[in-house]
N, C-alpha and C positions, 0 to 999 in steps of 0.2 A: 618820872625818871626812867621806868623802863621802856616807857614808849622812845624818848632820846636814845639809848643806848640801841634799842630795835634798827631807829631809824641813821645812828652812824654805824649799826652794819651792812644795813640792806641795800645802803647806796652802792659800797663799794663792792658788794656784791653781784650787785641787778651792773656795776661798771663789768665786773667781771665776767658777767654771762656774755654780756652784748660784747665785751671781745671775744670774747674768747668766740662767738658766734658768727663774726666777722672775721674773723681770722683762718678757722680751719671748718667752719660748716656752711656759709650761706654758698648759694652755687647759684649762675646769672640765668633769666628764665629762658627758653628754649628761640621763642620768639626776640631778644634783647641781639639788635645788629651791631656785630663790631666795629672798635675804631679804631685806626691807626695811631701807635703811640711810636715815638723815637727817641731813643735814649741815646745822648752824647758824651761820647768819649769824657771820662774824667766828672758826671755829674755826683752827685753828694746823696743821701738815699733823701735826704728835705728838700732838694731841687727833683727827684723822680715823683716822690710823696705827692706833690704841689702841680705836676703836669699830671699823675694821675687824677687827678681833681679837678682840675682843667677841663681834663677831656673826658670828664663824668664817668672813670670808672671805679671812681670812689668816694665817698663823701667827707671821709673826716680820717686828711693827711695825717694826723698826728698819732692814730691809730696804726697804720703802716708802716711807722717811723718806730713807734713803740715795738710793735712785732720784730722790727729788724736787728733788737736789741736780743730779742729771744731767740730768733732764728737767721744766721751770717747768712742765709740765702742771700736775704732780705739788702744786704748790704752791697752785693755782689753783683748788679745787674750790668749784664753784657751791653754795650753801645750797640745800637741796630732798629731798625724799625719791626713792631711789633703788632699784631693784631688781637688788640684786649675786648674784653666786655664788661658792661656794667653789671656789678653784684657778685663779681668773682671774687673769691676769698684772699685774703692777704696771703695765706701759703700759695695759693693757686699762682696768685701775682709774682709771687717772693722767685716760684720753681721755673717759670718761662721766662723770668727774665735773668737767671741763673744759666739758664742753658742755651740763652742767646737764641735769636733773633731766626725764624724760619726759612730757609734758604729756598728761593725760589728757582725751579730747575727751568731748563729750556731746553728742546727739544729743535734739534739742526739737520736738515738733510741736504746731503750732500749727494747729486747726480753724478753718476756716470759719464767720464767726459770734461767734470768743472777744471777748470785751473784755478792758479792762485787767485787772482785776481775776482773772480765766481766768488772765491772763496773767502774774499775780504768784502766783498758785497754783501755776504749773509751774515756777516760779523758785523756789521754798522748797520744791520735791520735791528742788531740788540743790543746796542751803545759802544761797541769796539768801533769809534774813529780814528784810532791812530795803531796802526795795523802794520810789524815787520815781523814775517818771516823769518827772515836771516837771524833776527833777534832771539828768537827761539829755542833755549839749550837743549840742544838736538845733537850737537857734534858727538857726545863722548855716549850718550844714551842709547843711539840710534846710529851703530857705526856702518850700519849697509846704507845708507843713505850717502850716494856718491854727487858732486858738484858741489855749487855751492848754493843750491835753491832747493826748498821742497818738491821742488814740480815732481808727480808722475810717485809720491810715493803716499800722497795724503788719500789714506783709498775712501770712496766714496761709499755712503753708508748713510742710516739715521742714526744720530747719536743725541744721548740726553746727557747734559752736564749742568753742574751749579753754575750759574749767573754770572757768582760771585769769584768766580773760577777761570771766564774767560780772558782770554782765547787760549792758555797753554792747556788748562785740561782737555779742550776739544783735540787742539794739535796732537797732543797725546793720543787721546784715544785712536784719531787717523791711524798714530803712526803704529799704537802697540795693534790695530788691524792687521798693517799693512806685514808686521812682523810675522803675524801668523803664516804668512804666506810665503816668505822670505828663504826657509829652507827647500821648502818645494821648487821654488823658481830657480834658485841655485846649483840643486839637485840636475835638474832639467836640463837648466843651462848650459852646464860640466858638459851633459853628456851630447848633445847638438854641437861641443865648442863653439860657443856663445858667451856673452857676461849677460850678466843679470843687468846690466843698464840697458846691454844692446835690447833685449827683450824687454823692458820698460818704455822704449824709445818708439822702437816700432808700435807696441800696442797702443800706447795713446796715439798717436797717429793712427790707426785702423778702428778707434774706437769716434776717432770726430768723423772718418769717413764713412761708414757704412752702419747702421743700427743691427739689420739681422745678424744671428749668431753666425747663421750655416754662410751666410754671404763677409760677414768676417773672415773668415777662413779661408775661403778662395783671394781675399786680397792682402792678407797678411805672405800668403803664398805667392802672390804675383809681384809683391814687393820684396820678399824675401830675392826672388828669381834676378830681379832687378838691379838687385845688389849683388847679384850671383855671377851676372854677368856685365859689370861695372856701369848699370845705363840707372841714368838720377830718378829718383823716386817719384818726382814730377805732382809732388800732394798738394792739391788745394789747400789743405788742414794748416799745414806747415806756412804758408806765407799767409793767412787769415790770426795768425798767431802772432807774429810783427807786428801785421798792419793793423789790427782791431779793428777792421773794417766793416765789420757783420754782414760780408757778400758770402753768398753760397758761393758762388766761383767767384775770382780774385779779379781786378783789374788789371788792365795791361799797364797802368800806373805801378798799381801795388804787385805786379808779377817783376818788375823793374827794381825793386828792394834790393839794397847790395845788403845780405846776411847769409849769416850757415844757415839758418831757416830756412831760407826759400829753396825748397828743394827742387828748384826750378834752373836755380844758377849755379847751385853748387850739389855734387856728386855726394853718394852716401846718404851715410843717417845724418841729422841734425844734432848738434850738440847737449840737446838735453831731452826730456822728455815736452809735448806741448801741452797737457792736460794730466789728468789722475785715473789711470782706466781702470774698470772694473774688470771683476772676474772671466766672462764673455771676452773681453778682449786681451787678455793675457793669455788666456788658453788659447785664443786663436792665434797670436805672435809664438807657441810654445809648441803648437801642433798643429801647422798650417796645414791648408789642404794640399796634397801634390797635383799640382796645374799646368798644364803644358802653357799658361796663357803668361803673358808679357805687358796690359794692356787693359784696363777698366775705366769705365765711365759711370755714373748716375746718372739718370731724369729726375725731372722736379719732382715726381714723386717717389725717389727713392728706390726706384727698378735696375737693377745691377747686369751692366753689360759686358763682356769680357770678349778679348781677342787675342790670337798669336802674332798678329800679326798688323801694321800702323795699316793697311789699308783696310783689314775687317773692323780696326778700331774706327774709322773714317764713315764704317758704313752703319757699323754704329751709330756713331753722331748723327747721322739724318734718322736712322730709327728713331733715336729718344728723343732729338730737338727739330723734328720735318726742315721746313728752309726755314727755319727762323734762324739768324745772323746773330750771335753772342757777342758780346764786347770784351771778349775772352778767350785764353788760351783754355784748350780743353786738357783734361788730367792726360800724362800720360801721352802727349803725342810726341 
């Protein structure tokens, strides 16, 4: 008789150990690789129970289901995909899928130079297919942001944002960048009497023409001068921006574009910014060099030529390009 009564306690006993040992002590071996698990919206903790089991990182559902009774963790798991392992405790299970689902970050950089467009290509490298702008609440948030497009204010930088976040928290962070800088330009601008757009406009444009800083400068100045003295900017930059033509110098096709862009046919600045310029090229739109010259070109390699005057820009041209024959207007003549 006493062996029976021994033996209906020590069942529910040795039951008691092994949960309770399952539950809040066993831990999964070092070596044990994880598997992805996904919890859907709206499952039951006997439908999690049952894919834990599934996907071997539990053996006996009914044991985690029991637990869920004692701890709401347990009842509570966030829809998401999860990375478990086998032999991890039911509290273990109960607390990660309580706190939902690990968010995988992404790390985006954005060149000097990109525009929008740049900038909805690196956003479908990470499943943003359907990509607006305009769509963006940005109107009341972001009230220095003049037109009606980002251009020329998303500033370029490395940014790390959640996944699960894009595209407005990337857009954000461009913009709360771009903010930092916003009183300074303003500041600046007051005192040049200038707008802070005028000074967006020109630096992306001196940011697609020339790479060096010190040579920035000199052509934010020679363009400045150009407006000073009402002759058209004449930027390759600006009608490469219409046409999307990926020519270093434009076509006599694409120099033919009837737009405010083509700073070729029409007088002034261009209506918007064409690109997002970095630091380098805002400072040089803010503090151009003072240049007596009227007149730049580039060589294929990037060698900065400057003149007062269209025929030493002429003599330029054979400098940088000997008689080779362009199928092109040259910057600026």
């Amino acid at each position: 008789m006493k062996k029976i009564v021994f033996c209906l306690l020590a069942i529910p006993a040795c039951i008691g150990i092994l949960f309770s040992y399952r539950a809040w002590i066993i831990q999964p071996s070092l070596l044990t690789q994880g598997v992805e698990v996904k919890i859907i919206e709206g499952w039951s903790t006997a439908q999690i129970a049952l894919l834990l089991e599934t996907k071997g990182v539990i053996d006996f559902p009914l044991g985690y289901r029991i637990y869920s009774y004692i701890d709401s963790a347990g009842r509570k798991g966030r829809p998401g995909v999860y990375v478990l392992r086998s032999g991890m405790s039911y509290h273990d299970i109960a607390i990660r899928l309580f706190s939902g689902p690990l968010r995988e970050e992404v790390q985006i950089r954005v060149n000097e130079g990109f525009n929008t467009s740049d900038i909805e290509k690196l956003l479908k490298e990470h499943g943003i297919t359907k990509m607006s702008f305009e769509a963006f609440p940005w109107h009341d948030a972001y009230p220095f942001v003049e037109g009606s497009s980002l251009e020329g204010y998303l500033f370029p930088d490395t940014y790390r944002v959640y996944a699960d976040e894009l595209p407005n928290a990337f857009l954000k962070k461009q913009l709360d960048e771009f903010a930092k800088r916003y009183p300074r330009l303003q500041d600046e601008a007051a005192k040049q009497r200038r707008t802070v757009r005028d000074i967006i406009i020109l630096a992306s444009i001196v940011e697609k023409e020339v790479a060096n800083p010190d040579d920035r400068k000199i052509v934010a100045g020679i363009f400045w001068n150009r407006l000073q003295d009402h002759m058209p900017l004449q930027s390759d930059a600006t009608v490469n921006y219409i046409s999307v033509g990926g020519h270093t110098r434009p076509t006599l096709d694409e120099l033919a574009i009837d737009s405010l862009y083509n700073t070729y046919m029409h007088a002034g600045l261009p209506p918007g910014p064409i690109c997002n310029p970095g630091d380098d090229a805002l400072e040089a739109a803010l503090h151009p060099a003072a240049t007596p010259y009227r007149f730049f070109l580039t060589d294929d390699a990037g060698k900065l030529y400057v003149a007062k005057t269209f025929t030493e820009h002429i003599r330029n041209r054979a400098k940088a390009f000997g008689g080779v024959r362009h199928q092109t207007v040259d910057k600026l003549n």
